[in-house]
Structures are given as structure tokens and as C-alpha cells.
C-alpha positions, 0 to 999 in steps of 0.5 A: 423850868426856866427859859435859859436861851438867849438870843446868841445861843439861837443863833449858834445853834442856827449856825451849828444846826445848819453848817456841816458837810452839805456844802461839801457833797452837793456841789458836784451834783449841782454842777452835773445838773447844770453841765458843769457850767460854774456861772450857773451852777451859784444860783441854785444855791443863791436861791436856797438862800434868798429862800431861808432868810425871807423864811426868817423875816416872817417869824416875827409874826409867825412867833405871835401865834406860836409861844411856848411851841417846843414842837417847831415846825410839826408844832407850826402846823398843828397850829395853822393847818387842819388835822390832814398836814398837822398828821403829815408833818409829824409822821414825816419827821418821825418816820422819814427826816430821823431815819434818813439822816441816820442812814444818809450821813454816815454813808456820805462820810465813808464817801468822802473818806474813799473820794480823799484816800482813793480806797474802794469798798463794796456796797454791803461793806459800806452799808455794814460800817455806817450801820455801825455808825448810826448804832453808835450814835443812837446808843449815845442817846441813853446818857445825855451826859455822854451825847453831850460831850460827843456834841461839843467834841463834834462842834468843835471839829466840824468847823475846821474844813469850813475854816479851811476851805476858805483859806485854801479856796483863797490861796488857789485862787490867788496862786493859779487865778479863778477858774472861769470855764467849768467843766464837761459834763455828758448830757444823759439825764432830762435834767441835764436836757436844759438850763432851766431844768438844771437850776430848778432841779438843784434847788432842793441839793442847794437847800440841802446845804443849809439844811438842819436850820429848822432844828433851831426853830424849837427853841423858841419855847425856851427862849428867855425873850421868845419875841427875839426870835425872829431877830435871833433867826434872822441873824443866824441866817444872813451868817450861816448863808454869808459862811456857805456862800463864801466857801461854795464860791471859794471852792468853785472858782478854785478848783478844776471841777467845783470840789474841794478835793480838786483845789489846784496850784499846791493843794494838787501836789502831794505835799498839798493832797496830805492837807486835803486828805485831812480836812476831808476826814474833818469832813467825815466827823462832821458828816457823823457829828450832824446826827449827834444831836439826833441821838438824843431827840430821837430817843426822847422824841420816840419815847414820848410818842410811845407814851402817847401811843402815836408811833408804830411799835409802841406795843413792843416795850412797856417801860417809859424810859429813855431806853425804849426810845433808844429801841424803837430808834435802833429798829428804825434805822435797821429797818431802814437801812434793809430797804433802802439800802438794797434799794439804793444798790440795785437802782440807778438814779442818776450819774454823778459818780460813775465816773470816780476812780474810787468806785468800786462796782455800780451798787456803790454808785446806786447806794450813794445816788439814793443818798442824793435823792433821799436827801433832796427829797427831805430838804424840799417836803421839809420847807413844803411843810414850812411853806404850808404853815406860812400859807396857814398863818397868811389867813390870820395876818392880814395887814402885814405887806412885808410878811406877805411878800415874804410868805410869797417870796418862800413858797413861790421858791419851795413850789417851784422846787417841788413841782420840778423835782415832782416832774423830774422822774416823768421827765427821766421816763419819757426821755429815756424812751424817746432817746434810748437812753438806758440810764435816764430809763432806769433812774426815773424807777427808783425816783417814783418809788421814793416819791410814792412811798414817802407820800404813802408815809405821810398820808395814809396813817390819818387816812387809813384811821378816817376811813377805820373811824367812819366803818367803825361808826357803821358798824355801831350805827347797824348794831343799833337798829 
């Protein structure tokens, strides 16, 4: 097949990838981790992007050794590193980054609609309707055609609060001038404890914001010039963070609490509230239309691994066509959305909503606080899987000094990301038995529980075959004496 990328359509795929509706729905969960301080509430996000760009300056050496990788970063790390995170790696994106982003995203997008219109809807309400959402959207992956128009629908529209957050953030500011004292914030939660805590804990929300890049890395194998990759990802980078911190600020300093939908001056009037209600909606087809995409590679991605016989379920259908990975898909996300979904609405993690008049009950509040962990959760054990080819490839680049500050630059960020939001439910228990604090006592519960079953996800398959490979050889060995 002929290679048809060049290096514009990486870089709008970097940028298509990558903006959506995080931007949107993390900022009040930095600016409670922070106390509602907006100074301090920037460099979680400053970070995450210092992160991603030294990130793209070390493709150039990282694409030597990787052309014709169709398999991004499962493919980096089947190259760089040995059969234990080669194995980690695919089972997460198969088992964990696909059905989380079908469960995740539509949920933010009912939360968004209840946070514009002011509307309440019970936990199993919101979970029927954003089942509904992600079955559509994994249906489209039947017909490429049909996903296809969906994309570019969903493309187009996506862009619009972006463009409008922008325009409004600058009208407010210019209007009623920046606001500069933030807000309060009660300090329940160990992350909320200090400042520190509060930064480095909001790491993993702030790359969430620029999450997806990583769907771009795939292309490389389909690039007419792989070597331009490295620029194509660099340029795509410095653009995409150049647009996610102009909004983030824009909105920050123009509104009372860091959210777009409490922009002040006119946007506070009813008149104004119209126009915000709008571009919320817009946000709402840009939470749905970040999984578009995903209908069509997980149906693909499913189907091929059946073929090989590397995913759980293979056994259940015995045709090799699109539909079976449709099926397999579909059994994911409602297998996900049972556990998880009670789950969520009957553990508390955190406090970042308990206070919106929207709310209908407190299982709403658990559901869309497992939203925000899961999705933390995704974006930082995503970059520890990049972190750990980049050290792989440091072996097998030697005299690149650029290169090696890059890799330290990343991994340093992503390591120090991941141990704080390894230690946070330790923190949460600990501090909720020392200060009587229910809620930091009862968040730290479902957090271990997630920590463990992803790791469990991760690891135990390739564990679980070595120990069954080693009794197997035993076994053989006594039956031959």
C-alpha cells in the first residue's frame, strides 16, 4: 500500500487527536487540587507541556529504529523493551485505554450538558444514556465509510468552543479586567494538604488535557518521508500546546472560578448564559466525537488480535470480519460500564462537585469523580509506557546529549507524576485516619482499588502464561522419566 501522509496531515492529526473537551473539564479539578489558587493552578499544565514537546524532540532518534511501526507506542516497546512491558503495554491499550475512553467521554458530556442547562439526572440515568452513546459510536465502526463522515462531522464542530473560548475568555478580560485572587477551596483531601502535593497531583489532569497525542504516533508507518516525523510531531506539539494554553489561561483569568461557563461581564448575563449554553453543547459533540475515531480502530484492533488469538473472548466468534471486532467491542464497554459503573456510584474519590447545584444525589458525584481517576490514571501509565521505551532506546543511543536530556527531561516529569499519584491514596488513608476525616477516609478505597485492578490488567496475563509455560514444562519433564 502506498504511503499517503505527509508531514501537514500528521500534524492535523496531532492537533485533531489532542484538542477536545479536556481542557474543558479539568480545570476545576486542578484549581481544587491547588485551593483554588489561579497562579498556581498554570504550572501543572506548564509541565504537561514542557512534557509533550521534549517528548516530540526525541523522535528523531527514536524514528531511526522504529520505521514501518503501524503499532505506536505498543510497537515502541515491543522494540525497545523485553516481553514483560511489550505484554503490559498492549493489554493496557486493549483492555484499559479503549474501554475507558468509551466510558469516560460520554459521561463528561452529559456532565457538561447538566453543568450549562442546570438539569439533574440520577447516576443509572446517566449511565443508560452514555451507554447508548458509546453503542452508537462502536456500531460506526462497521462501515468505515459512515465512521468517516462522523469524523470529519465531528472535526469540524469540535473546533468551535475552542475558538470560542478564546474570543469570550478575551472579551471578559477585556470587559471586567483579569482576575487575579482565585478562589476558596475547603481543604478535605491530603492533596489539597500543600502546595506541592497540589501541583504534582494535577500533573496527570493537566496531560490529560493534551491527551490522544499518541494516536498520531501510528502514522509514522504511513508517512510518504517517516524521517519528517520527528518535525511533523514537533510542529503539531508547539501548536496544539500553543492553542491549550492560550484557552486555559484565557479562561482562567476571565472567569470567577477557572471554568468556562462562569466567564464574567456579559457572558454572566442571560443574554450572554444563551451563548455559553451553546458552546457547551459544542463541547458535548467534542466529548462524543473524541471516540469516533475509536469506533473504527477498535473494531479493526479487536478483530485482528482475535485473529491472532491475543484477546480474552476470541473463542466467541468465528468469523474474521469487522463484525466480530464490533462484538468484542460492545462486550468491553458493557462489561465496563457494570463495573465501573456501580463502582464509581458508590465510592467516593474526591470533592470536586459536591458543591454544584446541578447534582442530583452523591452516586452522581462518585460516578463523575471515577471519571476523573480513571482518566488521570490513563494519561500518566500512557506516558510511563512512552517513559519506558525512551529508557529502552537510551541504551542504543549513546552519543546524542540533546536526546539524553530530552529522555530525562520526560521521564523525570512522568516519574515524578506517577509516584505522587501512586502515593496519593496512602496519603488519603492516612490522613483521613489522623484528622477524622470521612471523606479523605473513604476516597483513598476506590483509588487502591483502581490502582490494583489496572496493574493486575497489565501484568498478570504474561504472568500468569510464564508461571502456566514453567508447570507445563514439569509436567512434560516427569512424564518423561
Amino acid at each position: 500500500m502506498a504511503k499517503k501522509l505527509g508531514v501537514f496531515s500528521v500534524v492535523l492529526m496531532f492537533i485533531n487527536s489532542s484538542l477536545g473537551v479536556g481542557i474543558f473539564i479539568k480545570s476545576k479539578e486542578i484549581n481544587n487540587n491547588v485551593n483554588g489558587n489561579l497562579m498556581l493552578s498554570i504550572i501543572p499544565l506548564i509541565l504537561a507541556i514542557v512534557c509533550v514537546v521534549a517528548l516530540s524532540l526525541t523522535f528523531k532518534e527514536i524514528g531511526k529504529h522504529t520505521i514501518g511501526n503501524n503499532e505506536g507506542i505498543v510497537g515502541w516497546n515491543k522494540r525497545f523493551n523485553g516481553k514483560e512491558i511489550y505484554s503490559a503495554s498492549r493489554n493496557f491499550m486493549t483492555y484499559l485505554c479503549i474501554p475507558i475512553n468509551y466510558f469516560t467521554m460520554p459521561i463528561y458530556g452529559i456532565m457538561c450538558l447538566q453543568e450549562s442547562f442546570g438539569f439533574s439526572v440520577d447516576w443509572w440515568m446517566v449511565l443508560l444514556i452514555s451507554f447508548a452513546i458509546s453503542f452508537w459510536i462502536a456500531l460506526s465502526g462497521l462501515s468505515t465509510h459512515w465512521n468517516n463522515v462522523q469524523n470529519h462531522a465531528f472535526t469540524a464542530l469540535k473546533f468551535l468552543p475552542i475558538i470560542g473560548a478564546v474570543v469570550c475568555g478575551i472579551i471578559s478580560i477585556a470587559s471586567t479586567g483579569a482576575t487575579t485572587t482565585g478562589y476558596s477551596s475547603d481543604s478535605t483531601y491530603f492533596i489539597q494538604t500543600t502546595t506541592t502535593l497540589g501541583i504534582l497531583g494535577s500533573i496527570p489532569a493537566a496531560l490529560f488535557t493534551i491527551d490522544g497525542f499518541y494516536a498520531a504516533v501510528s502514522a509514522q508507518g504511513e508517512m510518504k518521508k517517516p524521517d519528517k516525523f520527528s518535525f511533523a510531531f514537533l510542529l503539531g506539539a508547539l501548536i496544539t500546546s500553543a492553542i491549550i494554553l492560550s484557552v486555559y489561561l484565557l479562561v482562567l483569568f476571565g472567569s470567577t472560578d477557572g471554568t468556562f461557563a462562569s466567564l464574567r461581564g456579559w457572558f454572566a448575563s442571560s443574554d450572554g448564559q444563551i451563548l455559553i449554553k451553546i458552546f457547551q453543547v459544542l463541547i458535548v459533540i467534542g466529548a462524543i466525537g473524541s471516540i469516533n475515531a475509536t469506533g473504527l480502530h477498535s473494531a479493526i484492533l479487536f478483530n485482528e488480535l482475535a485473529e491472532q488469538r491475543k484477546i480474552v473472548g476470541w473463542q466467541l466468534f468465528k468469523n474474521n470480519e469487522r463484525k466480530r471486532g464490533v462484538y468484542l467491542t460492545l462486550i468491553y464497554i458493557a462489561f465496563f460500564f457494570v463495573v465501573f459503573g456501580v463502582l464509581g456510584s458508590f465510592m467516593s474519590v474526591s470533592n470536586n462537585y459536591e458543591k454544584e447545584a446541578w447534582v442530583a444525589n452523591q452516586n452522581v458525584i462518585n460516578l463523575y469523580q471515577m471519571c476523573d481517576l480513571l482518566t488521570n490514571w490513563i494519561a500518566i501509565i500512557t506516558m510511563l509506557l512512552i517513559a519506558f521505551s525512551l529508557i529502552g532506546c537510551w541504551k542504543e543511543v549513546k552519543k546524542d546529549v540533546w536526546f539524553r536530556i530530552f529522555v530525562v527531561t520526560v521521564v523525570s516529569i512522568i516519574f515524578v507524576a506517577a509516584g505522587t499519584l501512586c502515593v496519593m491514596p496512602i496519603g488519603e488513608l492516612v490522613y483521613g485516619l489522623s484528622n477524622n476525616e470521612t471523606d479523605s477516609l473513604m476516597s483513598s478505597v476506590p483509588q487502591i482499588i483502581v490502582l490494583f485492578i489496572m496493574l493486575g490488567v497489565m501484568f498478570l496475563p504474561h504472568l500468569l502464561n510464564e508461571w502456566y509455560k514453567k508447570i507445563k514444562l514439569r509436567v512434560n519433564s516427569v512424564k518423561q522419566i
